[in-house]
py3Dmol code that shows the C-alpha trace and the ligand (Angstrom):
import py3Dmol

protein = """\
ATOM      1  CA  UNK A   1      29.802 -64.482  35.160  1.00  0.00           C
ATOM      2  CA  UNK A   2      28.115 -61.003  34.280  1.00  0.00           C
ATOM      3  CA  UNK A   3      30.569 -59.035  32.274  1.00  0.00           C
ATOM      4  CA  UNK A   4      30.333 -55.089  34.114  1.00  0.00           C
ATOM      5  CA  UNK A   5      30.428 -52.191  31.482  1.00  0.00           C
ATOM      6  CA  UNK A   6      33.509 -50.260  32.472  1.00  0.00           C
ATOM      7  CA  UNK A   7      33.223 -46.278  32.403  1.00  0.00           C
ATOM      8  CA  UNK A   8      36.306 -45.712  30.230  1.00  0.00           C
ATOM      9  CA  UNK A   9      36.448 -42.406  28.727  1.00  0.00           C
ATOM     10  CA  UNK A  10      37.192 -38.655  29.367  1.00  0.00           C
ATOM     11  CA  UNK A  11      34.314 -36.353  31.388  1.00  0.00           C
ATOM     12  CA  UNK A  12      32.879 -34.020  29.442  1.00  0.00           C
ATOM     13  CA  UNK A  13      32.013 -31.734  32.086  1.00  0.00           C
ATOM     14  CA  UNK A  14      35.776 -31.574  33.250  1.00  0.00           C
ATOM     15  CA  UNK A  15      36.356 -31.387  29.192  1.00  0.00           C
ATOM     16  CA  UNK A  16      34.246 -28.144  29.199  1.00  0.00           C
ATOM     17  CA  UNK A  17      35.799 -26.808  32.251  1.00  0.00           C
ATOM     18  CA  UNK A  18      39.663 -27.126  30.517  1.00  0.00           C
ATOM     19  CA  UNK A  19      37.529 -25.677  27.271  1.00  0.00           C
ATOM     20  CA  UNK A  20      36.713 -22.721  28.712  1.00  0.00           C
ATOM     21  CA  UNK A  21      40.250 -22.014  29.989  1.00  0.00           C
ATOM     22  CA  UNK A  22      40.914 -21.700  26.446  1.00  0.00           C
ATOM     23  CA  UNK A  23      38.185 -20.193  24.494  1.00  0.00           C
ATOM     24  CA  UNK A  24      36.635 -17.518  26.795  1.00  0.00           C
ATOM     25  CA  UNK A  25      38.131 -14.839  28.455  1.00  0.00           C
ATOM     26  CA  UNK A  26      35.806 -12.539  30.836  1.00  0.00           C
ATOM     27  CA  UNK A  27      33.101 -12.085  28.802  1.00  0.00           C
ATOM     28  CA  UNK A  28      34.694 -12.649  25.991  1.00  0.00           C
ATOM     29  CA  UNK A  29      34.348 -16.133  23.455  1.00  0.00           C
ATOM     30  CA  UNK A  30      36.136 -17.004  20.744  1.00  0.00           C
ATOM     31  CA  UNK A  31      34.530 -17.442  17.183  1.00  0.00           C
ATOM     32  CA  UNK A  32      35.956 -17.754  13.689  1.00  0.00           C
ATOM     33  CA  UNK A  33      33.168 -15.623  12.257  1.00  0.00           C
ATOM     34  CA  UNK A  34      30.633 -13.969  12.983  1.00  0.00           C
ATOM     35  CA  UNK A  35      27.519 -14.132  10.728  1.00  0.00           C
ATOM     36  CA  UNK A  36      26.800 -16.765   7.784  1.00  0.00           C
ATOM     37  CA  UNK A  37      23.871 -17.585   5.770  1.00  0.00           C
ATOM     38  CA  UNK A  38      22.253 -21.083   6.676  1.00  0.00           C
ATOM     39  CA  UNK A  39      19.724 -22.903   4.820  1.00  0.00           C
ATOM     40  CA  UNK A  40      18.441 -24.115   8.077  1.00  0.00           C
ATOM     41  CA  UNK A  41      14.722 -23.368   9.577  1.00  0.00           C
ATOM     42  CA  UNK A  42      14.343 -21.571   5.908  1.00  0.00           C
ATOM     43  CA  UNK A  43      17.091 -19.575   6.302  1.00  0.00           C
ATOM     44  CA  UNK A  44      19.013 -18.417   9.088  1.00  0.00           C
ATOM     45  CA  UNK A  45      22.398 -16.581  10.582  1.00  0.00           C
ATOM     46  CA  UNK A  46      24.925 -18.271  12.522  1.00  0.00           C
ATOM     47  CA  UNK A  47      28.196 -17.414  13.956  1.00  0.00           C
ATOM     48  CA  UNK A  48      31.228 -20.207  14.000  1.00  0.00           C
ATOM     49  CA  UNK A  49      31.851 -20.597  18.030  1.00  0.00           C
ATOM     50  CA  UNK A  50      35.088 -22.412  19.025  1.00  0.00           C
ATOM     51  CA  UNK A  51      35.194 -24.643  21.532  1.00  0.00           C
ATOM     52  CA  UNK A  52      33.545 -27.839  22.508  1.00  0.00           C
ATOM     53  CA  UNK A  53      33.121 -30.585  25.367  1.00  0.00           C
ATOM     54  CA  UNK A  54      32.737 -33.637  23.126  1.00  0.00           C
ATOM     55  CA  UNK A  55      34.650 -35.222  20.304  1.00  0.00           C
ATOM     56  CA  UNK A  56      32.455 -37.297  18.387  1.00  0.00           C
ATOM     57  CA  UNK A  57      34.630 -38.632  15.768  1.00  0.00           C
ATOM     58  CA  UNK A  58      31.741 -38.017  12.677  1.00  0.00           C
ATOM     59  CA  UNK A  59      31.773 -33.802  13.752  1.00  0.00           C
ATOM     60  CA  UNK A  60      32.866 -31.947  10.763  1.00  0.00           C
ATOM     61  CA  UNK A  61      33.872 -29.036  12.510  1.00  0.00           C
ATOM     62  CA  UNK A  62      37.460 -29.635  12.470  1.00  0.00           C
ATOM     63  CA  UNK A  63      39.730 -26.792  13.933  1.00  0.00           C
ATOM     64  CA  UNK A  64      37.331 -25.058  16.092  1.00  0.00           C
ATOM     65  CA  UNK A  65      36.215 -28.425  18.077  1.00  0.00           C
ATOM     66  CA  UNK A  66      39.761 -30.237  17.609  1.00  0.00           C
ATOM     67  CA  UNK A  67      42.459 -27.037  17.796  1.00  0.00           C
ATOM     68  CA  UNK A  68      40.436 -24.326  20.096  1.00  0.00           C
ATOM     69  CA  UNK A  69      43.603 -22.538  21.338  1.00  0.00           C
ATOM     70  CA  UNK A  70      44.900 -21.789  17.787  1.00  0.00           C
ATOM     71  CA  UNK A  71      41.478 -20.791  15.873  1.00  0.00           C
ATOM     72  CA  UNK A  72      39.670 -17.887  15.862  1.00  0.00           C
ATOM     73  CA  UNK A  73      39.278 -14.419  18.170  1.00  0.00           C
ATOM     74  CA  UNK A  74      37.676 -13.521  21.319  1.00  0.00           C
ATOM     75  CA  UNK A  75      34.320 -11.043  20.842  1.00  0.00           C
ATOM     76  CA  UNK A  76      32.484  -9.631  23.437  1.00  0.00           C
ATOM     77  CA  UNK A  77      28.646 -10.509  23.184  1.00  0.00           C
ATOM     78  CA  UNK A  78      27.740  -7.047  21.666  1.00  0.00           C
ATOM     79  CA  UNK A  79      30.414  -8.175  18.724  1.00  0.00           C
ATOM     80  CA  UNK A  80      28.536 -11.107  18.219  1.00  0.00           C
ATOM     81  CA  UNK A  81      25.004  -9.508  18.476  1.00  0.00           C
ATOM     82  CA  UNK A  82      25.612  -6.867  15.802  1.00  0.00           C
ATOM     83  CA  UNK A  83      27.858  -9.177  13.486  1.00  0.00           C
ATOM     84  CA  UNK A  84      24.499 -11.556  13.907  1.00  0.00           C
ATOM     85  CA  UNK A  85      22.128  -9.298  13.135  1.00  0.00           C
ATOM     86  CA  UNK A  86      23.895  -6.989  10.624  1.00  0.00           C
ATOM     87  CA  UNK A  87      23.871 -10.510   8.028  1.00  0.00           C
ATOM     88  CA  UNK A  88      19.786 -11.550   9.422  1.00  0.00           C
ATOM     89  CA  UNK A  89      18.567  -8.401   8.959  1.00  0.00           C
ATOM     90  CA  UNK A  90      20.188  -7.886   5.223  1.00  0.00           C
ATOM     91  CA  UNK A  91      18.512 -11.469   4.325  1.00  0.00           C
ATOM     92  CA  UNK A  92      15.505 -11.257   6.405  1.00  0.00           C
ATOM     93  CA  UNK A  93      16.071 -14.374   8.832  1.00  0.00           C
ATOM     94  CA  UNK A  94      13.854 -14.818  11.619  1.00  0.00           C
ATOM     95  CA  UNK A  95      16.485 -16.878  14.005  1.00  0.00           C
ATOM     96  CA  UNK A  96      20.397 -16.564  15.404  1.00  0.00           C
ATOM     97  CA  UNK A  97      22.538 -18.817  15.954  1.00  0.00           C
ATOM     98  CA  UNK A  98      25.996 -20.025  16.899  1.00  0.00           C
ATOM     99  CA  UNK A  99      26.948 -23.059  15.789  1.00  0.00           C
ATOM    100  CA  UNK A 100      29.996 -26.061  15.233  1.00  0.00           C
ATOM    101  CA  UNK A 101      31.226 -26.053  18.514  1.00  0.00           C
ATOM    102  CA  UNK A 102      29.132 -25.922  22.050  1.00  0.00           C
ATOM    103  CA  UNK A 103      27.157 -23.347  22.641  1.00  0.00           C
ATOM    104  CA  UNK A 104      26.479 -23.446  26.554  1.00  0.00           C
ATOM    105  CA  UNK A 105      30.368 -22.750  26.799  1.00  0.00           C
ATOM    106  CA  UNK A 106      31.209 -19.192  28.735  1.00  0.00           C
ATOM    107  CA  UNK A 107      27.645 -18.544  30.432  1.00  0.00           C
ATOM    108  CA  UNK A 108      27.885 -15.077  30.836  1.00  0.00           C
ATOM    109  CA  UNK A 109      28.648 -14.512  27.316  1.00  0.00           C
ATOM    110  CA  UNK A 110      25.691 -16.529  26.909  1.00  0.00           C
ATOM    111  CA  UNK A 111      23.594 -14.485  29.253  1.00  0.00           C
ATOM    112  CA  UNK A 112      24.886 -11.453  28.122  1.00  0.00           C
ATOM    113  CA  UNK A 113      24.381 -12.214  24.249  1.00  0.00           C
ATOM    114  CA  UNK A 114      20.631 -13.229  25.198  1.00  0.00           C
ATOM    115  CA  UNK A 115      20.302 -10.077  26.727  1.00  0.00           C
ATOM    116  CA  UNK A 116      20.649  -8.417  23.280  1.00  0.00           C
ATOM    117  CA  UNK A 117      18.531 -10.723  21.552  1.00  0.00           C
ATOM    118  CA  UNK A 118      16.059 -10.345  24.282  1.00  0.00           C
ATOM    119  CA  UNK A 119      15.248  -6.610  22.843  1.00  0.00           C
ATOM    120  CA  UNK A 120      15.480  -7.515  19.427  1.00  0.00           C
ATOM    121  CA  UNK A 121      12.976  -9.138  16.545  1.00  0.00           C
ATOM    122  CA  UNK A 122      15.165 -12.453  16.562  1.00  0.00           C
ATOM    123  CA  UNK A 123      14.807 -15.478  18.104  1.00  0.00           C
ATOM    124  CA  UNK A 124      18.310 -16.996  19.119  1.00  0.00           C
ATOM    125  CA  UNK A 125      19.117 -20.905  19.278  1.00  0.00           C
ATOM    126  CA  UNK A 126      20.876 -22.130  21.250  1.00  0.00           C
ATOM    127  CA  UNK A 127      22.645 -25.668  20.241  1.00  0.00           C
ATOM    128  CA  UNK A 128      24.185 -27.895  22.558  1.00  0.00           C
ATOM    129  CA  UNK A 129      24.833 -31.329  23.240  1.00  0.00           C
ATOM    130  CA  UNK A 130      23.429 -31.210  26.822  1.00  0.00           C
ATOM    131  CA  UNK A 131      26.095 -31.786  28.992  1.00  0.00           C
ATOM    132  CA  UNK A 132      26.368 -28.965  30.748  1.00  0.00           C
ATOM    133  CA  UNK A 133      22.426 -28.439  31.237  1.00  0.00           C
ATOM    134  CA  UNK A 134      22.459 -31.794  32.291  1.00  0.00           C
ATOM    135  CA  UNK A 135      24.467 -31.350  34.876  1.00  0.00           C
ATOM    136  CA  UNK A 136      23.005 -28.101  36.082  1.00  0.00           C
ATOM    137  CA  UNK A 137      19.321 -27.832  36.446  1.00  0.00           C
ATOM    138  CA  UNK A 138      19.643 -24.059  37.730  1.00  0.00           C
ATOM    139  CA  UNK A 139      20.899 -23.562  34.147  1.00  0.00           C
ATOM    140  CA  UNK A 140      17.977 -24.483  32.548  1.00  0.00           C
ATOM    141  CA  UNK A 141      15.939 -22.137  35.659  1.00  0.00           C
ATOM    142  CA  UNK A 142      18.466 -18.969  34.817  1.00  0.00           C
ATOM    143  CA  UNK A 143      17.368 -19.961  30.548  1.00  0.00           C
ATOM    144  CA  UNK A 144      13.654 -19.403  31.622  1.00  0.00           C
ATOM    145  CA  UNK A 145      14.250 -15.829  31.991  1.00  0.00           C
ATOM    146  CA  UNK A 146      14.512 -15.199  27.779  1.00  0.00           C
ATOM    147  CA  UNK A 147      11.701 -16.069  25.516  1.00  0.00           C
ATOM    148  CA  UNK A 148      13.522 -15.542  22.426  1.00  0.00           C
ATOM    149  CA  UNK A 149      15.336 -18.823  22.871  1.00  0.00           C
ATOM    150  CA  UNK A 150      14.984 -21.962  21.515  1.00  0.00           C
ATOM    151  CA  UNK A 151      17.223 -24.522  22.884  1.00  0.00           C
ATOM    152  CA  UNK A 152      18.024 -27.375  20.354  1.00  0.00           C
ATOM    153  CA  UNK A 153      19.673 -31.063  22.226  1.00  0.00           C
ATOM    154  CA  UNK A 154      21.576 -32.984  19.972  1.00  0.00           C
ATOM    155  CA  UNK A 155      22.143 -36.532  21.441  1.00  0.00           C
ATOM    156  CA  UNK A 156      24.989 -38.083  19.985  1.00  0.00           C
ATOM    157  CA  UNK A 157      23.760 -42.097  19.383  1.00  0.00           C
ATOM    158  CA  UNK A 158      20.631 -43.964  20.461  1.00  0.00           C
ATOM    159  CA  UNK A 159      22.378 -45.351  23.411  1.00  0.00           C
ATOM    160  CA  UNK A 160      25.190 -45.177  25.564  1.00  0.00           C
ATOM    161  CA  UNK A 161      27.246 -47.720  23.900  1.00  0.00           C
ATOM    162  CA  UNK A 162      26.895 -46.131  20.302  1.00  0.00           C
ATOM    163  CA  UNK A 163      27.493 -42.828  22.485  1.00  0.00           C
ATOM    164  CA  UNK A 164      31.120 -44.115  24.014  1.00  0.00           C
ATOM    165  CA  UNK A 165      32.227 -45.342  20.334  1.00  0.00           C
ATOM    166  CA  UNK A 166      31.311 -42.315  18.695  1.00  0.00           C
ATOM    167  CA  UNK A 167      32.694 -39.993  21.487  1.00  0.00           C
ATOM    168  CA  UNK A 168      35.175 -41.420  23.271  1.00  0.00           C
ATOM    169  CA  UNK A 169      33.294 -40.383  26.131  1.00  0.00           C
ATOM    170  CA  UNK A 170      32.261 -42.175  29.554  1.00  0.00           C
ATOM    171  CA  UNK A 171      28.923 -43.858  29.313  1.00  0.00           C
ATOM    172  CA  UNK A 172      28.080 -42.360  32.535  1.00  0.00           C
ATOM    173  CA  UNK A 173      27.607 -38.910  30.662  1.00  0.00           C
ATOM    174  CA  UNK A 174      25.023 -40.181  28.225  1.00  0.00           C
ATOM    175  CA  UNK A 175      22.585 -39.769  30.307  1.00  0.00           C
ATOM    176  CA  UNK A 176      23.042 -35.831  30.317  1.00  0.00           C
ATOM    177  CA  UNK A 177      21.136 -34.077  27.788  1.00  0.00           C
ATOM    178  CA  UNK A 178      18.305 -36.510  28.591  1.00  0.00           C
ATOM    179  CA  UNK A 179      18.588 -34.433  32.210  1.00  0.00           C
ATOM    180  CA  UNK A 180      18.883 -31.573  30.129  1.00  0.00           C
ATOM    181  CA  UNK A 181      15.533 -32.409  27.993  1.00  0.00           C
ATOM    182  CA  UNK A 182      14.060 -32.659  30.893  1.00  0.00           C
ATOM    183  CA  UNK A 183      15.626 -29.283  33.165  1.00  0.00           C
ATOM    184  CA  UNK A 184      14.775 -27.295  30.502  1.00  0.00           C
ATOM    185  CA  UNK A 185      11.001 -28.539  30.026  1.00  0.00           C
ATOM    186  CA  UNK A 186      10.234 -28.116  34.100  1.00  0.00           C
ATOM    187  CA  UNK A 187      11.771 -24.675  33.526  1.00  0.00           C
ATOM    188  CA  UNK A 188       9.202 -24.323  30.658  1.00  0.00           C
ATOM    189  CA  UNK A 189      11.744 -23.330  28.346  1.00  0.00           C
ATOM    190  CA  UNK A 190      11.246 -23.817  24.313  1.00  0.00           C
ATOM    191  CA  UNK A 191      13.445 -26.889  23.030  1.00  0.00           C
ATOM    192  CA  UNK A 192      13.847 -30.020  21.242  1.00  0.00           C
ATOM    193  CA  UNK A 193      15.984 -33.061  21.241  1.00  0.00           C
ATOM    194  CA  UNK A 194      17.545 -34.231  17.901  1.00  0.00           C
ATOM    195  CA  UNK A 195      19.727 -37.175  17.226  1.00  0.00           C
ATOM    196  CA  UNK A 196      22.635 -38.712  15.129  1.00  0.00           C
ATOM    197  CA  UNK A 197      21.283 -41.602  14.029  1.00  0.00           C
ATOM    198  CA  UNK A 198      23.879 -42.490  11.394  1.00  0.00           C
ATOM    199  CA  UNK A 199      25.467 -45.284  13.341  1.00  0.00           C
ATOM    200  CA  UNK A 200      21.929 -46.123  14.722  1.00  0.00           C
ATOM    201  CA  UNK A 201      19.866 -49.568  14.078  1.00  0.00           C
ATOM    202  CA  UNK A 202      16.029 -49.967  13.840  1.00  0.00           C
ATOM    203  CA  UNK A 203      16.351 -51.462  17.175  1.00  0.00           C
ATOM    204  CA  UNK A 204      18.446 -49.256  18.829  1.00  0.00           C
ATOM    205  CA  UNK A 205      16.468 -46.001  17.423  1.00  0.00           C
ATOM    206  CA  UNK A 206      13.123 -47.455  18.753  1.00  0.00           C
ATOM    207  CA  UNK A 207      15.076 -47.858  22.346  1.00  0.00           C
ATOM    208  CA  UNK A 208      15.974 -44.199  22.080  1.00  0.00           C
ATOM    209  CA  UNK A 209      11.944 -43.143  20.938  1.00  0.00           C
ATOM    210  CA  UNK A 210      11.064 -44.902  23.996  1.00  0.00           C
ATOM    211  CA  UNK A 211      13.702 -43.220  26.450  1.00  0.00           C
ATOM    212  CA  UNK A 212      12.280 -40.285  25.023  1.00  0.00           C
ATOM    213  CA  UNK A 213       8.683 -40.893  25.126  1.00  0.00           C
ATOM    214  CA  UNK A 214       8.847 -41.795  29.125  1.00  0.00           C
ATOM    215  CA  UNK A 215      10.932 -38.866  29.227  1.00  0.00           C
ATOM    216  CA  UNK A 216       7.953 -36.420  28.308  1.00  0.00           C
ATOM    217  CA  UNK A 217       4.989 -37.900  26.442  1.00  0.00           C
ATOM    218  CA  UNK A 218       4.742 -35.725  22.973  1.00  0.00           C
ATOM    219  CA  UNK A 219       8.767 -34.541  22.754  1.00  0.00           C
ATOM    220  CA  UNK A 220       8.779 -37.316  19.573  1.00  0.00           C
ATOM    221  CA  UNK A 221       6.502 -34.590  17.716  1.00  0.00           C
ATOM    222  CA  UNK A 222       9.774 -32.212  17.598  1.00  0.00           C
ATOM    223  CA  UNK A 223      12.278 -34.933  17.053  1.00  0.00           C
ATOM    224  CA  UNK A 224      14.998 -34.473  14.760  1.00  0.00           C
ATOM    225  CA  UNK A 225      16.569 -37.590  13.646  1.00  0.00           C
ATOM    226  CA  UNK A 226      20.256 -36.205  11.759  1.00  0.00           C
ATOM    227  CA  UNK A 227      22.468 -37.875   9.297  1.00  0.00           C
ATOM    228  CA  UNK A 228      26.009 -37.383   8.677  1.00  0.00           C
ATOM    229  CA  UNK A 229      27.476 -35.648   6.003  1.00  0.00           C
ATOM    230  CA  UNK A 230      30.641 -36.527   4.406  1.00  0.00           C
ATOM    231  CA  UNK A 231      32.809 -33.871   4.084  1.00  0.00           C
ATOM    232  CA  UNK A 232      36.436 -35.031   3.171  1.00  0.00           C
ATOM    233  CA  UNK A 233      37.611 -34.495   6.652  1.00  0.00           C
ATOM    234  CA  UNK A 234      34.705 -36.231   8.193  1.00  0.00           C
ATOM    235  CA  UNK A 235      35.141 -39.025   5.691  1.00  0.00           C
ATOM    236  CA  UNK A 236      38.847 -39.097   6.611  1.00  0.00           C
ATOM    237  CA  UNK A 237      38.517 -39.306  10.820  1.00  0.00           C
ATOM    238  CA  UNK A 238      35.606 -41.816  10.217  1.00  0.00           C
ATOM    239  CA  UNK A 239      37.937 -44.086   8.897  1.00  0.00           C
ATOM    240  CA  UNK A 240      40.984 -43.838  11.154  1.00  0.00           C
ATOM    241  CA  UNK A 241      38.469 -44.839  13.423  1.00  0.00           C
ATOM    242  CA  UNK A 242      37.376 -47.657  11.563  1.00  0.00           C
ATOM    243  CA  UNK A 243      33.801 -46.307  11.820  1.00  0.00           C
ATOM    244  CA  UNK A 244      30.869 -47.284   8.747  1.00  0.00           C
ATOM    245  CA  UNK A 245      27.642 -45.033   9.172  1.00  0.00           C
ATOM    246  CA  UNK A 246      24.683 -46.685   7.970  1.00  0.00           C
ATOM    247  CA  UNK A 247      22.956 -43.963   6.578  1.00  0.00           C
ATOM    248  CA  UNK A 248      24.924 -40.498   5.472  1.00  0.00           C
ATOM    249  CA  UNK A 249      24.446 -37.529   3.017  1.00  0.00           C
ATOM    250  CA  UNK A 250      26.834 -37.098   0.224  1.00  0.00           C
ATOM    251  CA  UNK A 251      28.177 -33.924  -0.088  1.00  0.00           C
ATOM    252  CA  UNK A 252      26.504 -32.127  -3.255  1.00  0.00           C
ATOM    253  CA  UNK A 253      26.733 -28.852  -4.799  1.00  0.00           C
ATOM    254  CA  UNK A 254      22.904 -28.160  -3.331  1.00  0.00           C
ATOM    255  CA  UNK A 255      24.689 -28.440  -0.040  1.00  0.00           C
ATOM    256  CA  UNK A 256      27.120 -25.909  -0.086  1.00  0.00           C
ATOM    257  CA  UNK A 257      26.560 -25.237   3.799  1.00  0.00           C
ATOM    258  CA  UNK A 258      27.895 -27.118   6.787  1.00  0.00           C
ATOM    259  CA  UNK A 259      24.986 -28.505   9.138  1.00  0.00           C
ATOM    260  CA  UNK A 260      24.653 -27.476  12.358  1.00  0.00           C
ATOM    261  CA  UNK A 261      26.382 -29.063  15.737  1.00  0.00           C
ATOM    262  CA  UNK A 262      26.722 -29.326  18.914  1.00  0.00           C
TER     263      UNK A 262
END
"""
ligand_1 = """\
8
SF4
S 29.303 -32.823 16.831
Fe 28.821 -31.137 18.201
S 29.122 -32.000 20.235
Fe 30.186 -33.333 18.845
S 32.312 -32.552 18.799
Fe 31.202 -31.590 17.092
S 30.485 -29.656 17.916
Fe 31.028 -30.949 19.669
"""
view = py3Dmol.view(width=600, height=400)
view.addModel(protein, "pdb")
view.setStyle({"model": 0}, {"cartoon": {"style": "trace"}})
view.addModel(ligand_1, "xyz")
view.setStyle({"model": 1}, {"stick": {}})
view.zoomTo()
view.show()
């Protein structure tokens, strides 16, 4: 007898809706800071948003993704704008950013933040996990309207099984940020998919690189494929949940900064 998948796990879009109770207010999103150096894309400024609709178990944002109502501060976009580029425009980034939590959370703080970037020199990016653009295509239409935007989707696993253990979340929703790839490129908006392939096989990569390629022919040029890295905390949850990656990055003192997420 055929043994039938069940769809355990929470929703993140009903995750994200209970989020936002929490971390925006009007306007108004919470973030811990407000303007770091990266070593990303050569260099680059990013802001510490709070709040997230996922929680894989490898994220090494702890308190903003896993305690949202007791970390950080509400700021209107204009707060985040200047905080952003006061710190680019002292070390000459090109790109903006707000990163370890989800970044679609609290649209019009979104909008309203990409409004300012619109009439600046930067070029923001926005990093998300895809749920919510998945869900939405007039999301992805109402993106269109800034072209100093770059929207990065991080799929979390090669499938939807690796998805649901590294989660917790239904299978159902891994199909999301594949509808997201795709809203965004009809809308002919500037992105790229990247993935965590540290609990990925070969096999189960190639699957993925497939998905991908009948997806859009040519997104592989822009793919990302991400590792782990094993911050204590990180290292700690990992093994609670009786979770081995196959491939990480030790922490080192060359790495002194936390990598993206979403
Ligand atoms: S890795 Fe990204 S999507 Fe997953 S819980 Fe952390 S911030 Fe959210």
């Amino acid at each position: 007898m055929a043994v039938i998948a069940s769809d355990a796990g929470y929703c993140p879009i009903e995750l994200g809706t209970a989020m936002e109770k929490i971390v925006v207010d009007g306007n108004r999103r919470k973030y811990t800071q407000l303007g770091r150096t990266l070593r990303f894309y050569g260099g680059t400024t990013s802001a510490t948003e709070v709040g997230c609709n996922l929680r894989c178990k490898f994220c090494f944002s702890d308190k903003p993704v896993w305690k949202p109502a007791r970390t950080g501060r509400f700021y209107t976009p204009e707060q985040v704008f200047y905080g952003l580029a006061k710190n680019a425009r002292r070390h000459g980034h090109k790109t903006i950013s707000a990163s370890a939590s989800e970044g679609t959370l609290g649209r019009d703080h979104l909008f309203e933040l990409l409004d300012l970037v619109e009439q600046s020199e930067f070029v923001y990016i926005l990093e998300t996990n895809g749920m919510t653009l998945g869900a939405d295509s007039d999301f992805a239409r109402q993106l269109a309207r800034y072209k100093n935007l770059h929207v990065r989707v991080s799929l979390k696993g090669s499938n939807e099984d690796e998805y649901h253990e590294l989660t917790g979340a239904n299978r159902h929703s891994y199909r999301l940020p594949f509808l997201a790839l795709k809203h965004l490129i009809d809308a002919d908006v500037s992105c790229n998919a990247c993935v965590m392939a540290s609990f990925s096989s070969d096999v189960s990569l190639a699957g993925l690189k497939h998905a991908l390629t009948d997806l859009h022919p040519g997104i592989l040029k822009s793919l990302e494929i991400e590792h782990i890295t094993l911050f204590p905390k990180v290292r700690e949850r990992l093994k609670r949940y009786q979770l081995t990656p196959t491939k990480s990055r030790r922490l080192s003192r060359q790495q002194p900064n936390q990598p993206e997420a979403a």
